[in-house]
C-alpha positions as CSV (number, residue, x, y, z in Angstrom):
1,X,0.0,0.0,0.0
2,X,1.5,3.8,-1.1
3,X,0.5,6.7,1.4
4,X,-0.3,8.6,-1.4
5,X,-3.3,8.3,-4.3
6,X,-2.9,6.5,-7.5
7,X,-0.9,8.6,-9.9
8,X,-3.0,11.0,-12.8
9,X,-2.0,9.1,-15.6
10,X,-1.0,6.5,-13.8
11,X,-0.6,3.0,-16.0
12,X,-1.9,-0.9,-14.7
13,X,0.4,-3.8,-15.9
14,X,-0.9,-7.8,-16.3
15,X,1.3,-10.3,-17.6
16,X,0.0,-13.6,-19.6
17,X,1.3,-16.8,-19.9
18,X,0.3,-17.4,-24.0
19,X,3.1,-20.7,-24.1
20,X,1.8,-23.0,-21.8
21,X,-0.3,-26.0,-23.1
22,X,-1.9,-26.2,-19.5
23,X,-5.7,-25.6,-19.8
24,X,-5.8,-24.1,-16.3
25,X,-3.2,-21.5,-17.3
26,X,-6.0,-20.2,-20.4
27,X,-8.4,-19.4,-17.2
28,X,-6.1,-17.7,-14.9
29,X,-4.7,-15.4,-18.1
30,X,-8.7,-14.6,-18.6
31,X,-8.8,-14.0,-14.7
32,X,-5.7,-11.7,-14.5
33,X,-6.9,-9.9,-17.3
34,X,-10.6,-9.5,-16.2
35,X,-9.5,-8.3,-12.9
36,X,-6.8,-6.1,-13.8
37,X,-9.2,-4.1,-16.2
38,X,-12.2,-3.7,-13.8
39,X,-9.3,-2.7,-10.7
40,X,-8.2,-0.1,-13.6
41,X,-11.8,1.0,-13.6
42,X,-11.9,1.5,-10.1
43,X,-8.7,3.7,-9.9
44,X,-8.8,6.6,-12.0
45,X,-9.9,4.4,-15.3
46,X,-6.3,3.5,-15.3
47,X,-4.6,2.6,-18.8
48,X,-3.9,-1.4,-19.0
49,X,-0.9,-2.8,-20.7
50,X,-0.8,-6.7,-21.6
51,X,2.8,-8.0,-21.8
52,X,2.4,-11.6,-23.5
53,X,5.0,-14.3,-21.3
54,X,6.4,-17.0,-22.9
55,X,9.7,-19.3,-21.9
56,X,12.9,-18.8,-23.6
57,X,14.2,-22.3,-25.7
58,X,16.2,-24.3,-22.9
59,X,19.9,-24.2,-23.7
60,X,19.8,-28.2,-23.6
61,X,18.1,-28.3,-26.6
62,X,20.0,-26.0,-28.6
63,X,23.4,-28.1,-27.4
64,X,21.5,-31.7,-28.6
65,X,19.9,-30.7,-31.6
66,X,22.6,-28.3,-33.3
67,X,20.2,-27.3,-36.0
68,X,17.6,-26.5,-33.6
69,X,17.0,-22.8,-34.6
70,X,15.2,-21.1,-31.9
71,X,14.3,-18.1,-34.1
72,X,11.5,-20.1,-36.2
């Protein structure tokens, strides 16, 4: 908690899983969303920004498979 109000202008940020092949994960990126947007509502109807998550290539492949490119 801040002693002082939400800032005029002021931007919300929520970050998404969009890799994962987990169904749950589809619901709680909905969820984050949904509640970030109405909390921005709330405070100043507060600008959201979505930032899209995904896992970087694991080096262990890249060593295995030499003509793995990770940039496809």
């Amino acid at each position: 908690m801040k002693d002082q109000s939400w800032p005029e202008g002021g931007k919300a940020l929520v970050a998404v899983n969009l890799a994962s092949e987990e169904p749950y994960h589809n619901a709680l990126n909905e969820k984050l969303v949904k509640e970030t947007i109405e909390l921005a509502e709330q405070v100043n109807h507060t600008e959201v920004h979505l930032v899209g998550a995904y896992p970087v290539t694991p080096i262990n492949i890249a060593i295995e498979l030499p003509e793995f490119d990770p940039s496809v």
